[in-house]
C-alpha positions in Angstrom: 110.6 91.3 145.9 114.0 92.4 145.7 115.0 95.3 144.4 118.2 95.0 143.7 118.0 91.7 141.7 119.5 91.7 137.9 116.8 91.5 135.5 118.8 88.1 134.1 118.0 86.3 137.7 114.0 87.6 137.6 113.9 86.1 134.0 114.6 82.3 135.8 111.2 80.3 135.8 112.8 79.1 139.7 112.5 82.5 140.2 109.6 83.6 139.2 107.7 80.4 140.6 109.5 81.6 144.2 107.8 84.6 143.8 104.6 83.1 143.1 104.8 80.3 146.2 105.3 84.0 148.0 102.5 85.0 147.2 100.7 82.3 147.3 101.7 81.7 150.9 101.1 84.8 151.9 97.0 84.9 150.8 96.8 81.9 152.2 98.3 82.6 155.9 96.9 85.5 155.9 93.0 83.6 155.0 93.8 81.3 158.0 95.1 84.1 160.2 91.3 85.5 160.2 89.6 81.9 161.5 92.7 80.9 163.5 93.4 84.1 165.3 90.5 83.8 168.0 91.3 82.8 171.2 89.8 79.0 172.3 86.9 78.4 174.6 89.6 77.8 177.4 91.4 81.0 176.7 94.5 79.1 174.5 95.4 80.1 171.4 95.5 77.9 168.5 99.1 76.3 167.4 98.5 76.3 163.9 98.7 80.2 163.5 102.4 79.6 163.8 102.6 77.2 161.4 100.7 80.2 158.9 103.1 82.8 159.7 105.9 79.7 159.6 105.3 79.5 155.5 105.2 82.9 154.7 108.2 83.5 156.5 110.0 80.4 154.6 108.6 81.6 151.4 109.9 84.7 151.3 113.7 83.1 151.6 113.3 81.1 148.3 114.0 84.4 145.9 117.4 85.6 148.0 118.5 81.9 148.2 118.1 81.7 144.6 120.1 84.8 143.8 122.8 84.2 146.3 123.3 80.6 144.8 123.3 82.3 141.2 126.0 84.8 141.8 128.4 82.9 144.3 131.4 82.0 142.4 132.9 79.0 144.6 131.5 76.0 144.6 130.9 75.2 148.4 129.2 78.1 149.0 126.4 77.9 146.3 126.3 74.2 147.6 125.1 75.9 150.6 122.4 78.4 149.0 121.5 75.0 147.5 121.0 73.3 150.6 119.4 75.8 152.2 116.8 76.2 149.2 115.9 72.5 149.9 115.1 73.2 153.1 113.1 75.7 152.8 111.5 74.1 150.2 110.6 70.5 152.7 109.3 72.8 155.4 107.1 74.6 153.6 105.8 71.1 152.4 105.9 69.7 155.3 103.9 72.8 157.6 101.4 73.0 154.8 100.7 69.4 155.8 100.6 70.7 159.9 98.5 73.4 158.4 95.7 70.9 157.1 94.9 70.0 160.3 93.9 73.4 161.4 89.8 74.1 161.5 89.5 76.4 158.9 88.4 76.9 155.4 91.3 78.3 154.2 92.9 74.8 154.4 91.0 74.3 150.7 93.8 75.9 149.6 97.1 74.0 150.9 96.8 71.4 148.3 97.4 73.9 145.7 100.5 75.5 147.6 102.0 71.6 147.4 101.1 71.2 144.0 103.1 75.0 143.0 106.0 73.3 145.6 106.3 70.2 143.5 106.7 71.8 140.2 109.1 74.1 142.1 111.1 70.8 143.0 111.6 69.8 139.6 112.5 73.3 138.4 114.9 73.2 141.5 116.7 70.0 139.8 116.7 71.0 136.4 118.0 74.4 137.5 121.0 72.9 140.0 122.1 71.0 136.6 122.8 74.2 134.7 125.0 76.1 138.1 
């Protein structure tokens, strides 16, 4: 993922479980892209293709946000990483929810996405403890 990461950060189980809810939402999105890319009967295209690109694209900031909290050395700004982390972390709940709704099968698999974000939540808190 990053190439430039030291091998002490890509040891972290936060990290490596980032890199898996990556991956994860990346097979997934790209699954629904194939039955939610057509256009509709009425020309439209369907809204929740967003919403598939939307956790890949929130995904893929978990790893940096988890380095650049690691290796910031004042307080208020790893607060920030921190906070930002979070965030990341409710949307891509909270789209893979949206993402249900979409009329595909690939929605099968957005219960296990939630499942890999709650056990990144608690690795989040135990983690935070230790900064």
């Amino acid at each position: 993922m990053l190439s430039n990461t030291p091998s002490n950060l890509s040891d972290l189980p936060i990290y490596k479980k980032a890199i898996e809810i990556f991956t994860l939402s990346q097979s997934i999105s790209m699954y629904l892209n194939h039955d939610l890319c057509s256009l509709r009967s009425d020309g439209s295209e369907n809204s929740h293709i967003y919403f598939s690109g939307d956790i890949v694209q929130q995904s893929v900031s978990l790893a940096p946000e988890i380095v650049n909290a690691e290796l910031e050395r004042f307080s208020d700004k790893k607060h920030k990483h921190l906070d930002s982390l979070k965030r990341l972390t409710n949307k891509l709940y909270k789209n893979s929810y949206r993402l249900e709704h979409s009329n595909s099968n690939g929605k099968d698999f957005l219960p296990i996405l939630r499942s890999e974000l709650k056990k990144f939540k608690q690795l989040q808190r135990s983690w935070i403890l230790t900064l």
